[in-house]
C-alpha positions as CSV (number, residue, x, y, z in Angstrom):
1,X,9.0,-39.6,15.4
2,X,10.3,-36.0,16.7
3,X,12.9,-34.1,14.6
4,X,14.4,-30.9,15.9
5,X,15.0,-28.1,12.9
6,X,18.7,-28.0,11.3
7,X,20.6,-24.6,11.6
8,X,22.8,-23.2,8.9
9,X,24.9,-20.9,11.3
10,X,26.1,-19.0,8.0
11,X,22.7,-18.5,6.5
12,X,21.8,-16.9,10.5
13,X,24.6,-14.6,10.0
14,X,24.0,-13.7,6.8
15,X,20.5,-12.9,8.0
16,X,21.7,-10.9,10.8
17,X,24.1,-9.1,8.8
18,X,21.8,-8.4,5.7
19,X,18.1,-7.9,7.2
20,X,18.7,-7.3,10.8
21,X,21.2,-4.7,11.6
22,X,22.2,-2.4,9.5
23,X,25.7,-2.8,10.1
24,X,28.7,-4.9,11.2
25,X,29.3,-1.9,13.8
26,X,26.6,-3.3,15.9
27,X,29.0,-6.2,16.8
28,X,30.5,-4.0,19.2
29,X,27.3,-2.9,20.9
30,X,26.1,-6.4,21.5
31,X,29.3,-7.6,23.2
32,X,29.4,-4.5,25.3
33,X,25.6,-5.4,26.3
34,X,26.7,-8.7,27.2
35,X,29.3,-7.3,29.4
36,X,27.7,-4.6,31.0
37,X,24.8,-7.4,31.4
38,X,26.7,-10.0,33.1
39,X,28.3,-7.3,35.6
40,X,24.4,-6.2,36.7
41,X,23.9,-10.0,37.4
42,X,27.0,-10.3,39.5
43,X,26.0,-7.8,41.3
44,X,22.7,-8.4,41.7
45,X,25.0,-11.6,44.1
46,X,27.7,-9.4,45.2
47,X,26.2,-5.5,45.1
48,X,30.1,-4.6,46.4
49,X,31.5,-6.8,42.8
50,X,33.7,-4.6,40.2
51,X,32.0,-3.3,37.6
52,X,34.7,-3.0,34.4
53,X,34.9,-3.5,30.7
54,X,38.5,-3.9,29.7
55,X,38.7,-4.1,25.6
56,X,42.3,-5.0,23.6
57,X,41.7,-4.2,20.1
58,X,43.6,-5.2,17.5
59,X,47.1,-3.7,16.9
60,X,49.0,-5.1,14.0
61,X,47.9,-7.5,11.1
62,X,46.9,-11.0,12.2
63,X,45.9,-10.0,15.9
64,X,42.3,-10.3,18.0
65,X,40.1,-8.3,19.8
66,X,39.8,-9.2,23.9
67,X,36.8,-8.1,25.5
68,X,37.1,-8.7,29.2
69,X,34.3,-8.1,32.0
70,X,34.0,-8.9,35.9
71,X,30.1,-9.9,35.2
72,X,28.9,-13.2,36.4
73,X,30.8,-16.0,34.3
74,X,29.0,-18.6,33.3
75,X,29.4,-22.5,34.2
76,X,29.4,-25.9,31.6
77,X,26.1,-26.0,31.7
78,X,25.1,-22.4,31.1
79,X,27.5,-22.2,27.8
80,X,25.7,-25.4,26.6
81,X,22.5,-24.0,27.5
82,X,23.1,-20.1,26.5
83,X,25.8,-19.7,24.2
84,X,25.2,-22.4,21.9
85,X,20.9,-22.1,21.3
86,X,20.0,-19.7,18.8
87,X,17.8,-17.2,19.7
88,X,17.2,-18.8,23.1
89,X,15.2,-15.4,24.8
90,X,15.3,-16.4,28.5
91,X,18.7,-16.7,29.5
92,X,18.2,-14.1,32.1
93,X,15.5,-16.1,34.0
94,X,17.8,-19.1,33.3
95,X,20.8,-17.2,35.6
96,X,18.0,-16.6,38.1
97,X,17.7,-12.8,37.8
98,X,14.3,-10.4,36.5
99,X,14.6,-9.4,32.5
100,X,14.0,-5.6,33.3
101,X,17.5,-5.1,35.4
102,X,19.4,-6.3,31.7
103,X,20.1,-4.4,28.3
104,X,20.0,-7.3,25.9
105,X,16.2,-9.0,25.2
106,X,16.9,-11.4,22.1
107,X,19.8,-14.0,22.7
108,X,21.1,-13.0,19.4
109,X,24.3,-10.6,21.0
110,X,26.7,-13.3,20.6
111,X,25.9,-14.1,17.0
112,X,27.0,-10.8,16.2
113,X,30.5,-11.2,16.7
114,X,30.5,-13.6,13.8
115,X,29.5,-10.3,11.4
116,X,33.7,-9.5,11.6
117,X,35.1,-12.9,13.3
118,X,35.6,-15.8,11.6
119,X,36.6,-17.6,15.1
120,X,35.1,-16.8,18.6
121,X,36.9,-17.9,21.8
122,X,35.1,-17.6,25.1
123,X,36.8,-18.1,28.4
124,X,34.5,-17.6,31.7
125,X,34.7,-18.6,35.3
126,X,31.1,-18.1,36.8
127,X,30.5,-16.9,40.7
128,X,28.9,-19.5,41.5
129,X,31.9,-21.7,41.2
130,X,33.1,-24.0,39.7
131,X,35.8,-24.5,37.0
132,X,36.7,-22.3,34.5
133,X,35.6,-23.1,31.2
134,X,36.9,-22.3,27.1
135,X,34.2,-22.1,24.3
136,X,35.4,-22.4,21.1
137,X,33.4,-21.1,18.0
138,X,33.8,-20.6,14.2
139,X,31.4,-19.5,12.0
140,X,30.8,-22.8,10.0
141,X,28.6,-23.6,13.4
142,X,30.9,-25.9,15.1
143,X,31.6,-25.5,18.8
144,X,34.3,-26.8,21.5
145,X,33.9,-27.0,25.4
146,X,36.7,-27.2,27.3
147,X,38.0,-26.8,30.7
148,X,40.7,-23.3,31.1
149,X,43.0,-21.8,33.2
150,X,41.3,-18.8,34.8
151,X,41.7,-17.4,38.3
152,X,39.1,-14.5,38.8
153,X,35.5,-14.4,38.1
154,X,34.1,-13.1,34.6
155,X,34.8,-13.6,31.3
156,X,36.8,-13.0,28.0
157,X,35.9,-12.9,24.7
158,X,38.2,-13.1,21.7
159,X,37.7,-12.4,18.0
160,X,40.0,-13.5,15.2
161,X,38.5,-11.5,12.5
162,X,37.7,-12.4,8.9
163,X,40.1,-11.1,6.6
164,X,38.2,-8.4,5.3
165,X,36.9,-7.1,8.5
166,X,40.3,-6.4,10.3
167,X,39.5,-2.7,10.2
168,X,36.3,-3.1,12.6
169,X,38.4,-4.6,15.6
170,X,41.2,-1.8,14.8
171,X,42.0,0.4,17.7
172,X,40.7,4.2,17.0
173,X,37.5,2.1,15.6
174,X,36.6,0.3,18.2
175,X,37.3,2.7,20.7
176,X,34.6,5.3,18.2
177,X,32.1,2.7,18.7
178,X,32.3,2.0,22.1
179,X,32.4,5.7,23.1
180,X,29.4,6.2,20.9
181,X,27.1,3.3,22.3
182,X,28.6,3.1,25.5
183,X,29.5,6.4,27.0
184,X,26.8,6.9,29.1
185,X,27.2,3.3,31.1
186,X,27.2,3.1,34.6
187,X,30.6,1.1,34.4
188,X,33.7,1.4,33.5
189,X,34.8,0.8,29.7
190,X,38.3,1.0,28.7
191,X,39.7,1.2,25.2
192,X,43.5,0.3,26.2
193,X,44.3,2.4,29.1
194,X,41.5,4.6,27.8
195,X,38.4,5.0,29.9
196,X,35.4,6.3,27.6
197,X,32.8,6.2,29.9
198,X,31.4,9.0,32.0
199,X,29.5,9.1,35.5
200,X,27.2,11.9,34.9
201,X,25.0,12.3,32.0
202,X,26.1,14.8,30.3
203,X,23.4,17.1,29.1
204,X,22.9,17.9,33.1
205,X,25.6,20.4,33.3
206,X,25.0,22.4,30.4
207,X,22.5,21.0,28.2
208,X,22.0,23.9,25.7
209,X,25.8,23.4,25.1
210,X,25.5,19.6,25.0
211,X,22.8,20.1,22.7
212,X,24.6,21.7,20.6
213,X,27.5,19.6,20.2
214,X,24.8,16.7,19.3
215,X,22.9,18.6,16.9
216,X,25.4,20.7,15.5
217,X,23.5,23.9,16.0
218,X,22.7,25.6,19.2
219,X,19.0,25.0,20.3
220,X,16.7,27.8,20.6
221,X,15.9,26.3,23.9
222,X,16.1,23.4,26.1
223,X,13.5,21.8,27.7
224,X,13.8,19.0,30.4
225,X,11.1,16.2,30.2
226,X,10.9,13.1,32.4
227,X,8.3,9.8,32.2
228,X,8.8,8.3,35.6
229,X,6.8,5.2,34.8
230,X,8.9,4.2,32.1
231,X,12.5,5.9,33.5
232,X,12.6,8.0,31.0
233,X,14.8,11.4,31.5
234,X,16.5,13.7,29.2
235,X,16.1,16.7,27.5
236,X,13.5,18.2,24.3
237,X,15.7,20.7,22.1
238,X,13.6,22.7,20.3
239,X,15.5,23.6,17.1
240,X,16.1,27.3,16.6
241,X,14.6,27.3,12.2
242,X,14.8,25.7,9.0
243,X,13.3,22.6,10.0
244,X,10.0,22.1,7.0
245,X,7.3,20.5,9.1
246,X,7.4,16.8,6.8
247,X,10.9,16.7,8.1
248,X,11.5,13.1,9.5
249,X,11.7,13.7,13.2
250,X,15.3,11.8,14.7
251,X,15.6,11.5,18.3
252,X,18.8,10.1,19.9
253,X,18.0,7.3,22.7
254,X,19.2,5.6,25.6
255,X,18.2,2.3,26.9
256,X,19.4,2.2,30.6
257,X,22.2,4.2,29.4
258,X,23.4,1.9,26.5
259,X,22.5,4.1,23.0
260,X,19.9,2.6,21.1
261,X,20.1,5.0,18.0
262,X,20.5,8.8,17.2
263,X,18.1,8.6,14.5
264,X,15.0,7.1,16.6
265,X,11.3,7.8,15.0
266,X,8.0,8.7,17.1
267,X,9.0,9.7,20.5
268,X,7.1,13.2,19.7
269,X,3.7,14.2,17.8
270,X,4.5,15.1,14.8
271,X,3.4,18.4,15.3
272,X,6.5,18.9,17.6
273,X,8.5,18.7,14.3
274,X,10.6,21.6,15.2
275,X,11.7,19.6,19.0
276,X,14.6,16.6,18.9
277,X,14.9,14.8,22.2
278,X,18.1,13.3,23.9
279,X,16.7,11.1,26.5
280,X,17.7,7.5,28.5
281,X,14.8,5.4,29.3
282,X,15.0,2.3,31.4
283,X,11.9,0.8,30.1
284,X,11.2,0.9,26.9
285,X,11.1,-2.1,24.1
286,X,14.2,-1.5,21.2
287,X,13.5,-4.0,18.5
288,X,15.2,-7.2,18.0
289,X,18.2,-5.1,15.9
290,X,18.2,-2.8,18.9
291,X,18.5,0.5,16.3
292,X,14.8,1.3,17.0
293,X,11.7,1.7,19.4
294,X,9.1,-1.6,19.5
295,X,5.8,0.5,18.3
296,X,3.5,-0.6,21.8
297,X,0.8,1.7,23.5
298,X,3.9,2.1,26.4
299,X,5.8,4.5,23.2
300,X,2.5,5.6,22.6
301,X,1.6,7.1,25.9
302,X,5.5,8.1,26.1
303,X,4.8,10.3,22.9
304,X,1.7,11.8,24.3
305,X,3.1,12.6,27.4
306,X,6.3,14.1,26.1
307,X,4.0,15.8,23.9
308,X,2.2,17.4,26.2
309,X,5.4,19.1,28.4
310,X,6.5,20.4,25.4
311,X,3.2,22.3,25.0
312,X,3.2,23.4,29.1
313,X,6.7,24.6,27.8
314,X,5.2,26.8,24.9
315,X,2.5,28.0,27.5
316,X,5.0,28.9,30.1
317,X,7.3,30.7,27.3
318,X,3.9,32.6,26.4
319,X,3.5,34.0,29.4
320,X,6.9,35.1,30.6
321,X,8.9,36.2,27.1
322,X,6.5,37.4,25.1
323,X,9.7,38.3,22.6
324,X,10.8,34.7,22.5
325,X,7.3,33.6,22.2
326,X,7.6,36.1,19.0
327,X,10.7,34.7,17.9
328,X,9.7,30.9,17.9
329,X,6.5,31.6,16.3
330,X,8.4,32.6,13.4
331,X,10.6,30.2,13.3
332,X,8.2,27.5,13.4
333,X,4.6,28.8,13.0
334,X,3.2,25.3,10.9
335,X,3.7,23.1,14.0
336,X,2.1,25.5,16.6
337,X,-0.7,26.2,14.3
338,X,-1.3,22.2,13.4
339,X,-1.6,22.2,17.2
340,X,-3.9,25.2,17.9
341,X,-6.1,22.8,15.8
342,X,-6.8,20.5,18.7
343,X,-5.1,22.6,21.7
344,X,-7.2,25.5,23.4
345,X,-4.2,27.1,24.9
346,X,-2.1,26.5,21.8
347,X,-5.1,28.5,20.0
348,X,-5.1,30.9,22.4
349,X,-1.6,31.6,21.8
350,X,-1.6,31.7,18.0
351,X,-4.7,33.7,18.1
352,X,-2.5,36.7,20.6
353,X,0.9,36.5,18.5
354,X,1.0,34.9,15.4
355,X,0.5,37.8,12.6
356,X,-1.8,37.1,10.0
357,X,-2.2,39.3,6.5
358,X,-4.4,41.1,6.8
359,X,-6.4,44.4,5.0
360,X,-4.6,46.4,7.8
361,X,-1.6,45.3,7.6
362,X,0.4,42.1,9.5
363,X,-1.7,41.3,12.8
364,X,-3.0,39.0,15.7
365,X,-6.4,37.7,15.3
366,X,-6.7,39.4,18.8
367,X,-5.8,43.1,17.5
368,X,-7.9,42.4,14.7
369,X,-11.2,41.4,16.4
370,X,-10.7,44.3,18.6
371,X,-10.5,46.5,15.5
372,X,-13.7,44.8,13.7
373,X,-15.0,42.5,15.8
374,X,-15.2,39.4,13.9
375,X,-12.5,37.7,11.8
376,X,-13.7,38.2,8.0
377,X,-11.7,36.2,6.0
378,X,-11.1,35.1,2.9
379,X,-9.5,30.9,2.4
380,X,-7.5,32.2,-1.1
381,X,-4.4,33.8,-1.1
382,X,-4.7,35.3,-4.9
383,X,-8.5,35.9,-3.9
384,X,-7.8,37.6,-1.2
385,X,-5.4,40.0,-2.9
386,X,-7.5,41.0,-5.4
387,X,-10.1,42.0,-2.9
388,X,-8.1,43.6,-0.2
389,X,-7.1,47.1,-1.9
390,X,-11.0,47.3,-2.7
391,X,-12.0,46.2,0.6
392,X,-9.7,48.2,2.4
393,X,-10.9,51.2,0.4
394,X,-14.7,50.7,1.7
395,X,-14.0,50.4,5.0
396,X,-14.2,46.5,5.2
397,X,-11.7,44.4,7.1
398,X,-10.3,41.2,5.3
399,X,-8.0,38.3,7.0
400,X,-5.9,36.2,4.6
401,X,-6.8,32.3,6.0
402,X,-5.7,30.9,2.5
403,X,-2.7,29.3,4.3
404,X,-2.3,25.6,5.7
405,X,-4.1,25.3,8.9
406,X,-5.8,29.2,9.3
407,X,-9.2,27.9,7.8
408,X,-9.6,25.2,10.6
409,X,-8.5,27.8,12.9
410,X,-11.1,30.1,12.1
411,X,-13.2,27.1,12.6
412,X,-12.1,26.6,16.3
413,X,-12.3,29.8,16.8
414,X,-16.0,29.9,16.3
415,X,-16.5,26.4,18.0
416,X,-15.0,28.0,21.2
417,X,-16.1,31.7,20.5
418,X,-19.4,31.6,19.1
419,X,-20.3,32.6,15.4
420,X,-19.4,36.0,15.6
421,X,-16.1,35.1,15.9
422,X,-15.1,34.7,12.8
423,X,-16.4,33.9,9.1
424,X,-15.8,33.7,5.9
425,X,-16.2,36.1,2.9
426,X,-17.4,35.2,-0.5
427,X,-16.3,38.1,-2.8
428,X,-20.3,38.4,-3.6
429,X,-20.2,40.1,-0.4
430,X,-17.2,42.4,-0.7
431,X,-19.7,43.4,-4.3
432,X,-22.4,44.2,-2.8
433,X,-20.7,47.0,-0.4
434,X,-19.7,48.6,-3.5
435,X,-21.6,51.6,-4.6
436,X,-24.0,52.3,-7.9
437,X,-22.2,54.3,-10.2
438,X,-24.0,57.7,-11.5
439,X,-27.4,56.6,-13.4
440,X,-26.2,58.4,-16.8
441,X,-22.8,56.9,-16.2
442,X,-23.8,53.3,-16.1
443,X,-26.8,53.5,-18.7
444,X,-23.9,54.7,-21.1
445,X,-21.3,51.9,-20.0
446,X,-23.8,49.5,-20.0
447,X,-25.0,49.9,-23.9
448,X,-21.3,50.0,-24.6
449,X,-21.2,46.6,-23.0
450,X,-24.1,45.5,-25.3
451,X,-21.0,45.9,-28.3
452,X,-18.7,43.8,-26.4
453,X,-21.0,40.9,-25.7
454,X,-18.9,38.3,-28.0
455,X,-16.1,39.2,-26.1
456,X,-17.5,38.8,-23.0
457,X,-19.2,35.4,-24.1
458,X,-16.0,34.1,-25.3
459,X,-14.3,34.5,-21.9
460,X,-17.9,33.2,-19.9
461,X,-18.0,36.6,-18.4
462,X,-20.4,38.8,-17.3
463,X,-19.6,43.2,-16.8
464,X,-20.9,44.7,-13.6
465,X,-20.2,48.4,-13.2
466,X,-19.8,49.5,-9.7
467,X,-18.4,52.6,-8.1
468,X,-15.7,52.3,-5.5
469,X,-12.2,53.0,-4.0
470,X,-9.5,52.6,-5.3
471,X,-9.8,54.9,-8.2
472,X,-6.5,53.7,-9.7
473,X,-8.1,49.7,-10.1
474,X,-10.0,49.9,-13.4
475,X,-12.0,46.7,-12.7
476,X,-11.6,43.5,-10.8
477,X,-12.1,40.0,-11.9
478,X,-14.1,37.7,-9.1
479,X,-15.6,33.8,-9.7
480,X,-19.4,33.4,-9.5
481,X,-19.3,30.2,-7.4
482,X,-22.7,29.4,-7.6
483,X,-22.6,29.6,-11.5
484,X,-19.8,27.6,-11.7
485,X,-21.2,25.2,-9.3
486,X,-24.3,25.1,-11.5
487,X,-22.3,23.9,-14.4
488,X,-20.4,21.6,-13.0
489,X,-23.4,19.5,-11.9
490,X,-25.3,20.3,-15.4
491,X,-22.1,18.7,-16.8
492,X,-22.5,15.8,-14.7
493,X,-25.8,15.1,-15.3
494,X,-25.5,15.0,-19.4
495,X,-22.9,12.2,-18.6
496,X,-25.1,10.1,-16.1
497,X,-28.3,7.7,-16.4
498,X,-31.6,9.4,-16.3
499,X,-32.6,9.0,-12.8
500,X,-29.1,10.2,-11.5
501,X,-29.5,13.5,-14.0
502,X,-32.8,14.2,-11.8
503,X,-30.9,14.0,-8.9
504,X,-28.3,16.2,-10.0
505,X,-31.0,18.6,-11.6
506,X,-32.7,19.0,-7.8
507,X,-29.1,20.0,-6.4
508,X,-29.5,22.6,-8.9
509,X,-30.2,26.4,-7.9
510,X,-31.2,29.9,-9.8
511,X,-28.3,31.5,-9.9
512,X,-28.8,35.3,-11.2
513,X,-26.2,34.7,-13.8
514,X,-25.0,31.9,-16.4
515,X,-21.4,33.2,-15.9
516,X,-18.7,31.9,-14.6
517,X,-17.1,35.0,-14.1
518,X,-18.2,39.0,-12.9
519,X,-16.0,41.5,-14.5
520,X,-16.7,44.3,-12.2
521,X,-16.0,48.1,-13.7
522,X,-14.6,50.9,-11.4
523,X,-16.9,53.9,-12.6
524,X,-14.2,55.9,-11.0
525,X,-11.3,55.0,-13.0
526,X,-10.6,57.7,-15.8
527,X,-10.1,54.4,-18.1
528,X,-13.4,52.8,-17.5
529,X,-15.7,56.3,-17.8
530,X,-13.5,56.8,-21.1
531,X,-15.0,53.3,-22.3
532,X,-18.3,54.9,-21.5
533,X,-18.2,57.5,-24.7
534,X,-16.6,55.3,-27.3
535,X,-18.5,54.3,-30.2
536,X,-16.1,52.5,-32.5
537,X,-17.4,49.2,-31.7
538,X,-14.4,47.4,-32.7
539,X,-12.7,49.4,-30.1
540,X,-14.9,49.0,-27.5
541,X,-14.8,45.2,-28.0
542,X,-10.5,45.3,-27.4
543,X,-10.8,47.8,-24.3
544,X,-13.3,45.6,-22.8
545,X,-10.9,42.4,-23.4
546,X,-7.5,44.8,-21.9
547,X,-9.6,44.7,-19.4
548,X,-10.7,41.5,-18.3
549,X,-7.2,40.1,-19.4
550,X,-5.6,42.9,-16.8
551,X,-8.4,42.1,-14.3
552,X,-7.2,38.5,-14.9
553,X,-3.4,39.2,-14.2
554,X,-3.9,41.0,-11.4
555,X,-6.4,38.1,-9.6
556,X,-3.2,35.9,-10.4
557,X,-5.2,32.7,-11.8
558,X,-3.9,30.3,-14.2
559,X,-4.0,31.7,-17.5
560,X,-5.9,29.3,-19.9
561,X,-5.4,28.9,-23.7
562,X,-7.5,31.3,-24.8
563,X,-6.8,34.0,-22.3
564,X,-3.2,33.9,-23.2
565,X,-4.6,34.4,-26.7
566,X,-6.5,37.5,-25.5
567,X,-3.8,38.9,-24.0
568,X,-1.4,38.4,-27.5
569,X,-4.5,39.9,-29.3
570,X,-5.4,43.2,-27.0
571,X,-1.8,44.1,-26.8
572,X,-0.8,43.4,-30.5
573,X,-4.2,45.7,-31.3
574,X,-3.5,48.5,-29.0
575,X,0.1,48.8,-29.9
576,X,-1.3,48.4,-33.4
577,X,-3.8,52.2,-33.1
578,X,-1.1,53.6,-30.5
579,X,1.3,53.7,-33.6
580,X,-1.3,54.1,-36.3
581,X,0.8,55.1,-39.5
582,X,3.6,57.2,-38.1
């Protein structure tokens, strides 16, 4: 035997209210739907039909709300059929007309009104003739049919609201909500004698002003973008700064002018952080809540093709205000670089006016490949600060690419530009343009070094005297990567089986030092050719740890137990002989 599933019209409510929407404002959005949905099937009959929406809120304690429409009406059989079958999803087809021309999707709009009323009336007379006919409703799930008295086509609806919801059906909220999800409709709305619709959309007139009443900031600039195989029109703000590129982009949306949400997720890359979109679409897929965007490949393609006009918009801007073009890549620099990644004329742009640091100061890529040809550069901020002043001295120029996205830039760069385009500098190379100090010099600084081998030891250092510009740097701290590359896979290998140790021992190379670390001594600084004639040991030993610890400052690495130690000692000592026994 056949049962049919038992409905607790509560426990639905309580869904609705707790898991579906997020709010009981939406109740004011569904029935508006409804309204402006049975007015696009009367029409759809009678194209020459009235198209209003006439609401009544409530005005004094114990009073309803009347929402009145000249849609359709319904007869006996369609109230059986529609209003009183949860979830039903056709009732469109049922009325004879195609799902796209209508706002609602779900046959849940109804239900809504029960989210503030604790008793739904329903009077309609359809087109198609026939009586007119009274639904009654309470929440419990109980309904009446009835014949009523009604003379013209469409239908009422009346809420007598539960008595701690009175303040949703009050006038200056309900006329709020319906200006904010309903402002936009092609029919008429009226709050009272209050019309709160408009004809025109209103970011056509002035859309940077519109914009910024809607963001609350005025837009750098506007750009208007338009799907035609979905409907879609509106306009891309692109914000004018402060927006951090993990900021959760929040469009606002129409749905064939009805507001779907102002806070409306991936209708742009995500690289297009710094762009928020007004726009009304007539075909794309809200959710069953209605307060976001179905996830389908049609939202997917929307997104690329929105997309892609904002980046004809950057290209354009690029080539007719080169000051603007300026002024937005500061603003927002992250999101155009993220896209020169995978964009050749996005690269092309960043590579022309975006300012990297560089060993001749802030410059383009561009200015700096016509100074040097190819882009040297270094992917570590503090690295490449330690080396500039020296690099700069010789001659050499450096580009800073320690920052998110410029080491994948340099990448494209070459992929599109060849090899010579750009590569990258270990500081091994920035050594060896560095001169040989004087032979006498460094035979002298070198047995001084011999004294200060424990020191050097301790800190898994090795001294290198060099000569080179500037004078003023006494030495210069740089990692030996292939060293420390060396240990870590010696390391690894003590802690694994035998046959993985011989593996690990193959990867390993012949570096020319055990050290982790090159100490490198400017000959020319006073300082260093003074550590050249010492001959107390022990003060040989603290000059050579002032200096690493100062080379160590100065390269801005993490300070580790022991070097914090170093520096306590050195200074304490020096401080110690500067005073002596005055």
């Amino acid at each position: 035997m056949a049962h049919t599933f038992g409905v607790d019209l509560r426990g639905i409510i309580d869904l609705l209210s707790h898991h579906l929407y997020s709010s009981p404002r939406v109740y004011a959005r569904e029935l508006l739907q409804n309204a402006v949905d049975a007015i696009t099937a009367r029409r759809a009959l009678q194209p020459d039909a009235p198209g209003e929406v006439v609401v009544e809120p409530v005005r004094s304690p114990g009073g309803t709300l009347r929402i009145s429409d000249t849609g359709i009406g319904l007869t006996e059989r369609e109230v059986h059929d529609l209003l009183s079958t949860l979830g039903r999803t056709s009732k469109r087809d049922d009325l004879g007309f195609a799902r796209q021309g209508f706002l609602g999707q779900f046959g849940v709009g109804l239900l809504s009104a029960f989210l503030v009323a604790e008793r739904v009336n329903l009077t309609t007379r359809s087109a198609r003739g026939g009586p007119a006919v009274r639904w009654t409703a309470d929440a419990s799930g109980h309904y009446e049919v009835g014949e009523a008295e009604r003379a013209e086509v469409g239908t009422t609806i009346e809420l007598v609201p539960h008595r701690d919801a009175e303040h949703w059906l009050e006038h200056d909220v309900v006329k709020a909500l319906l200006a904010e999800y309903g402002e936009l409709l092609p029919v008429t709305v009226r709050v009272g004698d209050e019309v709160v619709t408009h004809d025109a959309l209103p970011w056509t007139d002035d859309a940077l002003a519109y914009g910024e009443r809607v963001l609350g900031v005025r837009p750098f600039d506007a750009i208007p973008v338009e799907v035609p195989t979905v409907g879609l029109r509106g306009v891309a703000y692109v914000l004018p700064g402060g927006v951090h590129p993990g900021a959760r982009q929040s469009h606002r949306v129409y749905l064939k002018r009805m507001l779907v949400g102002d806070s409306i997720e991936g209708l742009l890359p995500e690289w297009a952080y710094f762009v928020r979109c007004v726009v009304d679409s007539t075909s794309l897929r809200p959710t069953a809540s209605r307060e976001s965007l179905y996830q389908d490949e049609t939202l997917l393609a929307v997104r690329e093709e929105l997309g892609r006009q904002v980046r004809d918009w950057l290209v354009r801007l690029d080539a007719t205000d080169p000051d603007r073009t300026r002024a937005l890549l500061d603003a927002h620099h992250l999101g155009i670089k993220s896209l020169a990644r995978v964009d050749d004329e996005m690269l092309r742009l960043v590579e022309r006016w975006l300012p990297f640091e560089t060993t001749d100061g802030a410059q383009s890529l561009r200015q700096f490949r016509r100074r040097h040809g190819t882009i040297a550069h270094v992917p570590d901020v503090d690295e490449f600060r330690q080396l500039a002043p020296v690099a700069h001295a010789q001659g050499m120029g450096l580009v800073n690419a320690g920052y998110a996205y410029d080491a994948e830039i340099m990448e494209r760069l070459v992929a599109l530009d060849g090899p010579a385009a750009a590569r990258r500098v270990a500081p091994g190379e920035v050594l060896a343009a560095l001169d040989d100090p004087e032979p006498e010099l460094e035979r002298a600084l070198r047995e001084r070094l011999v004294l200060a081998k424990d020191v050097l030891e301790r800190h898994d250092c090795e001294a290198v005297p060099r000569d080179f510009d500037p004078g003023t740097l006494p030495a210069l701290l740089v990692t030996n990567a292939e060293a420390e590359r060396e240990r870590d896979v010696q390391q690894a290998g003590e802690e694994a089986d035998a046959l993985w140790a011989e593996l690990l021992g193959n990867l390993v190379g012949s570096s020319s030092s055990d050290a982790a670390q090159r100490l490198v001594l400017n000959c020319r600084n006073p300082l260093v050719r003074r550590l050249a004639r010492l001959t107390d040991a022990a003060l040989v030993e603290l000059t050579v740890e002032s200096l690493y610890v100062h080379a160590l400052l100065q390269a801005r690495r993490p300070m580790r137990p022991k070097d914090t130690a170093a520096l306590n000692r050195s200074f304490l000592e020096l401080l110690d002989r500067a005073v002596g026994d005055r």
